[in-house]
Structure formats: structure tokens, C-alpha cells
C-alpha positions in Angstrom: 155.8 -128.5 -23.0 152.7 -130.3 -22.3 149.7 -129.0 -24.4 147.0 -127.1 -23.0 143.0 -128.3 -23.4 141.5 -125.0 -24.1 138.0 -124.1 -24.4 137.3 -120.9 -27.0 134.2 -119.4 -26.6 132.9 -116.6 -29.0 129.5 -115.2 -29.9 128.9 -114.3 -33.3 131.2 -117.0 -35.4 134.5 -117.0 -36.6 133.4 -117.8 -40.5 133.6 -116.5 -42.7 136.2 -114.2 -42.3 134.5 -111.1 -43.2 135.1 -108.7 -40.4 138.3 -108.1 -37.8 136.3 -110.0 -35.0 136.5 -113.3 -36.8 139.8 -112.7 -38.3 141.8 -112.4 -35.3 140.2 -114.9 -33.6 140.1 -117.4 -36.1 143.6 -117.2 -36.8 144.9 -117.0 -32.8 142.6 -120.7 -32.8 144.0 -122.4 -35.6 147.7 -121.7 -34.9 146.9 -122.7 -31.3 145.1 -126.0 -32.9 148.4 -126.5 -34.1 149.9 -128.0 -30.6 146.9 -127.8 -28.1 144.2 -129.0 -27.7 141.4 -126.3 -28.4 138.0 -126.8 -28.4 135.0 -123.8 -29.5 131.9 -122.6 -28.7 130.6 -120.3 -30.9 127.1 -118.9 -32.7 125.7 -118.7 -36.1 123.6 -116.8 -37.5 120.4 -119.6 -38.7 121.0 -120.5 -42.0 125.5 -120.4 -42.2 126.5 -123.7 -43.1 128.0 -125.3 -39.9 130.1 -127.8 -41.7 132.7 -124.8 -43.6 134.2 -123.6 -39.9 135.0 -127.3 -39.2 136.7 -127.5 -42.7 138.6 -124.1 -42.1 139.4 -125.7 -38.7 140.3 -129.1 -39.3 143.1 -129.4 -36.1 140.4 -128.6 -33.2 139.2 -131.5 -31.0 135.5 -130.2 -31.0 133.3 -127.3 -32.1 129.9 -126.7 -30.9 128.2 -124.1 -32.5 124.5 -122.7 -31.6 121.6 -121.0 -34.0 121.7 -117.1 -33.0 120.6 -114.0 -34.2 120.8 -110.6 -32.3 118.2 -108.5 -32.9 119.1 -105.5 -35.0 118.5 -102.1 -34.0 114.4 -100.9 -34.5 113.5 -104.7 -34.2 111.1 -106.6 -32.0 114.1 -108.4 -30.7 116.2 -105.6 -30.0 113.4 -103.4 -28.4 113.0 -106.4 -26.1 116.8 -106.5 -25.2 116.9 -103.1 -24.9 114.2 -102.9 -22.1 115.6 -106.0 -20.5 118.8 -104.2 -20.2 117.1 -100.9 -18.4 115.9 -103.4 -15.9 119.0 -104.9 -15.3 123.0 -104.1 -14.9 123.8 -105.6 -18.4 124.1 -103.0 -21.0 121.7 -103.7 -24.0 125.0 -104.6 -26.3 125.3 -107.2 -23.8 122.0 -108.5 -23.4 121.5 -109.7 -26.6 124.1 -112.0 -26.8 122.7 -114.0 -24.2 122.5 -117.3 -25.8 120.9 -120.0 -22.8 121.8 -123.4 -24.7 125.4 -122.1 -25.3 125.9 -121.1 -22.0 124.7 -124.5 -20.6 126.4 -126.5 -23.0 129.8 -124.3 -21.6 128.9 -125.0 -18.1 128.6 -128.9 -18.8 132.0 -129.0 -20.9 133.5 -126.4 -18.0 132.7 -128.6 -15.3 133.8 -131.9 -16.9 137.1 -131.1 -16.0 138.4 -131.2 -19.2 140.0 -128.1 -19.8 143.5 -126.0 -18.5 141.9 -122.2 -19.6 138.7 -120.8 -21.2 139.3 -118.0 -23.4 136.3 -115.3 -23.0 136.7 -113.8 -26.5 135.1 -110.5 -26.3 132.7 -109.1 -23.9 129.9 -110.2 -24.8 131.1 -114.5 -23.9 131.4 -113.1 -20.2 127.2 -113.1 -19.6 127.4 -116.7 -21.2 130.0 -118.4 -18.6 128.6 -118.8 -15.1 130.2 -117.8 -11.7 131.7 -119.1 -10.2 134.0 -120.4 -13.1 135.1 -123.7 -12.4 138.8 -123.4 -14.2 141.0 -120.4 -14.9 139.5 -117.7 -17.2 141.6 -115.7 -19.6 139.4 -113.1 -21.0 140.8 -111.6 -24.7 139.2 -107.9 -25.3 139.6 -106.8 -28.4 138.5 -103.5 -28.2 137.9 -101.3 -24.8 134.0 -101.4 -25.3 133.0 -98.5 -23.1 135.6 -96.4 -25.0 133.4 -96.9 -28.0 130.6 -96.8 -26.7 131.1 -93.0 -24.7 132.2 -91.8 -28.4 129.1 -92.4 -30.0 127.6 -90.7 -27.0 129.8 -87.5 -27.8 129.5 -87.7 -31.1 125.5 -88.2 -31.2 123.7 -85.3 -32.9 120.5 -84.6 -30.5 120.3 -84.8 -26.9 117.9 -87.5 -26.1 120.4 -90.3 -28.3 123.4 -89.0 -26.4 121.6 -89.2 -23.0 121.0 -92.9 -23.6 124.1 -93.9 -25.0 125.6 -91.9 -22.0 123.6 -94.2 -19.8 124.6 -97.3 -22.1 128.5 -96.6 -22.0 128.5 -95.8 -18.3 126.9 -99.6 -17.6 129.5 -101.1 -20.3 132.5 -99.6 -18.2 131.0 -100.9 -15.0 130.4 -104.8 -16.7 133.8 -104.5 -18.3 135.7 -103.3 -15.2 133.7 -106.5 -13.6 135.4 -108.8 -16.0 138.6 -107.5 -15.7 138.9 -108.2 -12.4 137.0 -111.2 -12.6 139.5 -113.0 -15.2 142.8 -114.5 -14.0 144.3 -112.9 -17.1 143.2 -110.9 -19.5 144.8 -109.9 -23.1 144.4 -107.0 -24.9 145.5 -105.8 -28.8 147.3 -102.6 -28.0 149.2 -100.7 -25.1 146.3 -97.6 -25.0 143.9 -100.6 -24.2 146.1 -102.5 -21.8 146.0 -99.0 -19.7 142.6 -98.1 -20.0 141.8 -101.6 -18.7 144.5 -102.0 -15.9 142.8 -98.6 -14.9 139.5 -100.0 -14.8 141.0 -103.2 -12.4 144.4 -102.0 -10.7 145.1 -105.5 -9.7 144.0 -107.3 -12.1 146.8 -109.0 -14.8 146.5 -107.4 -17.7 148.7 -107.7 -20.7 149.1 -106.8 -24.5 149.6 -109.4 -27.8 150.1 -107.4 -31.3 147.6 -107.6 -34.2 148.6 -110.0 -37.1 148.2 -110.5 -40.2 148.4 -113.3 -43.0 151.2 -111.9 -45.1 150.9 -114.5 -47.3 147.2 -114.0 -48.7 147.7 -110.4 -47.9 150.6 -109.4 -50.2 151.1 -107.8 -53.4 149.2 -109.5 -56.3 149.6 -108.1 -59.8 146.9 -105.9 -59.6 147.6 -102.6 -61.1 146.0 -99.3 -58.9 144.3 -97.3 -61.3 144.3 -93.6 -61.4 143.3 -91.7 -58.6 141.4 -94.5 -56.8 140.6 -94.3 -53.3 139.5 -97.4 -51.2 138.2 -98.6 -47.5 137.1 -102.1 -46.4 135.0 -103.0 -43.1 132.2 -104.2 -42.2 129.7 -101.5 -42.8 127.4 -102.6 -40.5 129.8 -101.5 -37.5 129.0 -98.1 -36.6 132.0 -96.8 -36.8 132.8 -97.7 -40.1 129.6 -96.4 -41.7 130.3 -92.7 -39.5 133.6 -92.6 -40.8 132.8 -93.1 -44.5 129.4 -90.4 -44.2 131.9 -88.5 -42.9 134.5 -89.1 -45.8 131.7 -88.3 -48.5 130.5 -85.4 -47.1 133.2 -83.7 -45.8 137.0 -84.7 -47.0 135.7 -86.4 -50.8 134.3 -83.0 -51.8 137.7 -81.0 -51.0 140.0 -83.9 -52.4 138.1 -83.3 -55.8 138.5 -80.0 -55.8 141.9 -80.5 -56.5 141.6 -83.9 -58.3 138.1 -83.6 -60.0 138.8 -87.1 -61.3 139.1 -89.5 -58.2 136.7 -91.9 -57.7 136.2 -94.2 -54.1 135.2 -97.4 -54.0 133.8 -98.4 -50.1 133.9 -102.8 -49.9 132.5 -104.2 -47.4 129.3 -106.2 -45.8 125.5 -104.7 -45.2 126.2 -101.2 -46.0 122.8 -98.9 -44.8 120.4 -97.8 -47.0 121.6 -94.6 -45.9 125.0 -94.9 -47.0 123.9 -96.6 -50.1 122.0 -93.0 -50.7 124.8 -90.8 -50.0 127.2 -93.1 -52.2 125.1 -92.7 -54.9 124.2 -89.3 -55.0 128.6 -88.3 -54.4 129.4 -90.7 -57.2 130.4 -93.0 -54.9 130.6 -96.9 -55.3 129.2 -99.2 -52.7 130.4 -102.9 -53.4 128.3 -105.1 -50.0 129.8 -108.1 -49.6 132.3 -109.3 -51.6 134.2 -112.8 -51.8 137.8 -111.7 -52.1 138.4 -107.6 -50.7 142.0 -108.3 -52.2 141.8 -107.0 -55.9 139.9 -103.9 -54.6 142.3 -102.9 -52.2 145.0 -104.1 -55.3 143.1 -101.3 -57.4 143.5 -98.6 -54.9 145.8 -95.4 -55.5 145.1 -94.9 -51.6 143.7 -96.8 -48.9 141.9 -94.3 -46.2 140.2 -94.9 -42.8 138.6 -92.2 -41.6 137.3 -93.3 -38.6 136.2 -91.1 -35.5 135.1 -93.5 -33.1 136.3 -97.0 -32.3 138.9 -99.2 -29.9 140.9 -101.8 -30.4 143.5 -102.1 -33.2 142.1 -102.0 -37.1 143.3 -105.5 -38.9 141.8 -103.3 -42.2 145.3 -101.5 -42.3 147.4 -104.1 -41.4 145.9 -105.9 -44.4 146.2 -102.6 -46.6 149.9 -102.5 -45.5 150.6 -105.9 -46.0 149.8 -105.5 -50.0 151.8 -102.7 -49.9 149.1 -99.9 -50.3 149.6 -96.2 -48.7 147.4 -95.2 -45.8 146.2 -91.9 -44.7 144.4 -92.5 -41.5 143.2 -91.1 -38.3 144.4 -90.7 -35.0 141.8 -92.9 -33.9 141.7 -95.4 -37.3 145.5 -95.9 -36.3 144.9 -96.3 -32.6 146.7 -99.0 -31.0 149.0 -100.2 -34.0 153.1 -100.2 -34.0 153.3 -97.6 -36.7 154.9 -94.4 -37.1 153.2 -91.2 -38.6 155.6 -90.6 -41.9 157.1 -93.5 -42.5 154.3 -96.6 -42.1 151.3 -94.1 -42.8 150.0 -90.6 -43.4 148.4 -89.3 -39.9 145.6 -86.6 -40.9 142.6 -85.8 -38.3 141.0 -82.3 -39.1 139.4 -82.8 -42.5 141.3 -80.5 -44.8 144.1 -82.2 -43.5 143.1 -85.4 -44.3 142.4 -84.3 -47.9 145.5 -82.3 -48.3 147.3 -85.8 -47.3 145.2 -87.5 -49.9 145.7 -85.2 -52.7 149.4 -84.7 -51.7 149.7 -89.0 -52.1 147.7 -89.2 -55.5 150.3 -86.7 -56.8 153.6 -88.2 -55.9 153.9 -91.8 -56.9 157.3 -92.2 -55.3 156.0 -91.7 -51.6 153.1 -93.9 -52.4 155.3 -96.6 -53.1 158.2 -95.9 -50.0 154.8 -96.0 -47.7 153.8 -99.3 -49.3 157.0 -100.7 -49.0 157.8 -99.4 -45.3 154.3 -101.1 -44.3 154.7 -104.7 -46.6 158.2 -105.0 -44.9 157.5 -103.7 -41.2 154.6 -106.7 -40.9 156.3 -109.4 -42.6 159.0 -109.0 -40.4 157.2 -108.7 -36.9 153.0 -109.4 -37.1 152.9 -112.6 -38.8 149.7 -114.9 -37.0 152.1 -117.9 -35.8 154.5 -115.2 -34.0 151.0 -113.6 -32.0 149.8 -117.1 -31.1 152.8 -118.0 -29.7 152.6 -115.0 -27.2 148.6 -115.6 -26.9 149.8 -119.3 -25.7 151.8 -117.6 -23.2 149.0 -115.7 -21.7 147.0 -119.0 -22.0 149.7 -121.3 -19.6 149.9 -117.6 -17.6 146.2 -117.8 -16.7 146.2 -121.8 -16.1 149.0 -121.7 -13.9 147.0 -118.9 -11.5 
């Protein structure tokens, strides 16, 4: 077949590879690099040295990347996005990913007539490509953001956050429902979010590629576990990720050591708050921050856990977990979206005692730690490798550049 000229654009990088945004998207555009012709439009955060994405991804005809940095949440910058967004249609999540010379250097390079398809990855590239767009768009939504975004509002504690993030959520699922039906295609990483978006837009084409993984840096290294370690990885400066372990110490760690007074939990990952720093340390907890390599700590680990109540999307932390062989207990909503099945890929545990119960029960019986393991290492060797999802992103690609 003849190859495609594709134009990625993404906010917020895709190096390194420290959080499930960049991964998947990295790895999608350098098996696609492989055959096509792809071209990227990305941000970095001032400072990232420009020069290690082009080395990590040596096959793509260009990459243009842009100076960015969104305010964070109590800043100057982010009050100022904030109010821009109550003036306007675009929720604040939105609005501060507005980056004007990457969205003109797009509409120069769009309208060159260049490219077959432009992949929108994520929301947040949809503000930056402007109507009416010039070649097909296929728009790749990794997570169903208003999803996430009306659970924090039910989960906020006083009245006055929940009222603004009910406002905030109800303006994402307008945007997004926007897009939908906006793009000639659009991709999703899971069959809940596939329906929860074809909802949104009933005619617009939407379809679902799996998560991957790279099974062959993920995979079982010679690290012994050690006794009665627990582990998560994420990027702790997602939301979700730091409510999910506040929740772990404070509810679920304090039952597990009842029964096993010994077990300790390591929590590896980037910017962890001062506020989970403080809880850590005062439950005995250890907090690693970034780390260059997440693989010997997850190597270490008796049992990976991801306790998550709020998020979308599909989690590449368990995939990765699996893929070295390490049991999971998870949530409902921490396994939302993934092929697996309750009892044989991973332990499902919601309620808190539950979840403990599952954790203790694992930490006591070596043999079903090591059947989960192998279950998981052999179910995404076989079927979740990165070159067998690009191919069916490609798919979608030719699919949306045909329309």
C-alpha cells in the first residue's frame, strides 16, 4: 500500500516516557514511522532537551516542537485560564493548552497540502487545529475526559469544589461531544469508551484499538520480590493517582497490616504532593518521585495494587505490571477498559476491606501470585504487543483519509 503522510499533533511531549500519555503515543508514532510518513507537533515543557525525542524518534520526517508550560493549579497562570474559561465554552483543562505558535505552525503545514490524516491526540490538540480543517481529521481519545472529570465532582468533599467541577465536566462533555462529531474518525482505547463516545455523537465513526505494551523491556528481569512488598507506579501528579494512593494509606494499608504487620509499600512515580509526601511518611510509607527505570521496583513487588476511584481510559501501569509477571489487585475502575478477566489475569476488589482481604489473601499464597503473573506475562505477549496496535491504528488512519 502506498504510505500515508501523517501529521501527529500532541500537547504536552511524548519524552520522556514517564506517564501513559507519552507512552502510548510514542509508541503508536514510531511503529507508524516505520512505513509512513509521520510528521509531529508537540510541546515541551522550557528547559527538556529538544534533541532526545528526535533521537528516540529517528524514522519521522519532521518534528516541530514548541516551549509550553500550563499553569498548575493555585498559579498566576492557571487563575488566568481559569477565568478565561468562565468567559468562554472551553473548559479551563482546555484553555490552558492553548499554545498560538503551535497552532499556526499546524495551520501552515495543514494547509500545504502535505498530509493524508492529522491525528488530534487527546483533547486538548482539538483547540490548537483551526476549523475548518483543511484534510481529514482522525481524533485519538484516550480517555473519556468528561467521565473523569464528573467523578471528581462526586467524589469532591465540600460543596462549593463539587459545584465547580460540576460546571467544569458539564462544559468538557459538550467540547468533547463537539469533536466527536467533528472528526472523520475517531479512536478510542477501550469498548466502555467507544460507547460512551458514540453516545455523545450517534453518527459519528467511532472505533476501539487495544492498549499495548513493550513486552520486551517489560518482562521478567531477575529481580527477586521481597517479602510482603506492595507497589504502584503513575504519575502522581494526575489526580487520580494521588486519590487513589491517600486512599490506599488511609483506608486499605492500615487493615492489610493488621493481618500482615510487616508489609511495607513503595509508591514510584513523578511530582508526588507535598501532601502525599506527608501522609507517606507519617504511615511508613515510601515515596520514590521520579525515577529513571520503574522496572526493578515493580521487580521488587510481592503485589502490584491500583486503587484508583476515578479515571477513564485504559491504565498502561497494569499492562506493564502484567507484562513482568507481577499479580494485581485492582479496582473496578483501575481495570476499566482492559481485556482481562477477574480471577485469572487479576484480583478485582472495590470496597476497601475487600481490597485488603485480596491483598493479604495474595501475600499469603505464593502459588496464586505466581499463576496470576503468568496468566498476565502470557495473555499480552500473545495479543498487546505495540507493532500489532499500530497496525490497527494505521487502519483507522487510511479509514479517516479515505472519508
Amino acid at each position: 500500500m502506498t504510505p500515508l503522510r501523517i501529521l501527529w499533533v500532541k500537547l504536552g511531549g511524548l519524552w520522556p516516557l514517564d506517564r501513559g500519555a507519552r507512552l502510548r503515543s510514542f509508541h503508536i508514532v514510531s511503529e507508524l514511522s516505520r512505513e509512513h510518513r509521520v510528521s509531529v507537533a508537540t510541546t515541551h515543557w522550557p528547559g527538556d532537551d529538544l534533541s532526545a525525542l528526535r533521537t528516540q524518534l529517528p524514522r519521522c520526517t519532521e518534528i516541530l516542537s514548541f516551549p509550553h508550560a500550563p499553569g498548575k493549579a493555585g498559579s498566576a497562570r492557571f487563575i488566568a485560564a481559569l477565568a478565561r474559561s468562565w468567559l468562554s465554552p472551553l473548559p479551563v483543562d482546555l484553555s490552558k493548552w492553548q499554545v498560538p505558535a503551535l497552532r499556526r505552525a499546524v495551520e501552515r503545514m495543514l494547509a500545504s497540502g502535505r498530509f493524508d490524516v492529522c491525528v488530534a491526540d487527546f483533547l486538548g490538540a482539538i483547540p490548537n487545529l483551526t476549523r475548518p480543517w483543511p484534510v481529514p481529521v482522525l481524533f485519538f481519545e484516550h480517555n473519556v475526559e468528561h467521565l473523569i472529570w464528573q467523578r471528581l465532582s462526586a467524589a469532591a468533599a465540600s460543596w462549593w469544589r463539587r459545584g465547580l467541577l460540576e460546571v467544569e465536566w458539564r462544559k468538557m462533555r459538550r467540547y468533547e461531544a463537539a469533536a466527536v462529531a467533528a472528526a472523520d474518525v475517531t479512536a478510542t482505547v477501550s469498548e466502555p469508551d467507544r460507547a460512551a463516545l458514540a453516545a455523545l455523537a450517534p453518527t459519528a465513526s467511532v472505533h476501539t484499538i487495544p492498549t499495548g505494551v513493550d513486552t520486551g523491556y517489560f518482562a521478567p528481569n531477575g529481580v527477586h520480590e521481597r517479602s510482603a512488598r506492595l507497589v504502584f507506579t503513575g504519575s502522581m501528579e494526575w489526580y487520580p493517582n494521588e486519590d487513589g494512593m491517600l486512599h490506599f494509606i488511609d483506608a486499605i494499608l492500615p487493615v492489610i497490616r493488621r493481618d500482615v504487620p510487616d508489609v511495607a509499600l513503595t509508591v514510584v512515580g513523578r511530582n508526588p504532593s507535598a501532601r502525599l509526601r506527608a501522609v507517606a511518611r507519617d504511615a511508613g510509607v515510601t515515596v520514590t518521585g521520579t525515577v529513571d527505570d520503574v522496572r526493578p521496583f515493580i521487580g521488587e513487588g510481592t503485589v502490584y495494587v491500583v486503587p484508583l476511584r476515578i479515571g477513564g481510559g485504559t491504565r498502561l501501569k497494569i499492562f506493564e505490571a502484567l507484562a513482568m509477571g507481577k499479580p494485581v489487585v485492582s479496582t473496578t475502575v483501575g481495570a476499566e477498559g482492559l481485556p482481562l478477566v477477574p480471577g485469572t489475569h487479576f484480583v478485582r476488589a472495590d470496597a476497601a476491606a475487600d481490597f485488603a482481604a485480596a491483598v493479604v489473601a495474595l501475600l499469603r499464597d505464593a502459588g496464586r501470585r505466581r499463576a496470576l503473573g503468568e496468566a498476565g506475562r502470557r495473555l499480552v505477549v500473545e495479543r498487546y504487543s505495540w507493532a500489532q496496535v499500530a497496525r490497527q491504528f494505521e487502519t483507522l488512519c487510511r479509514q479517516a483519509s479515505a472519508r
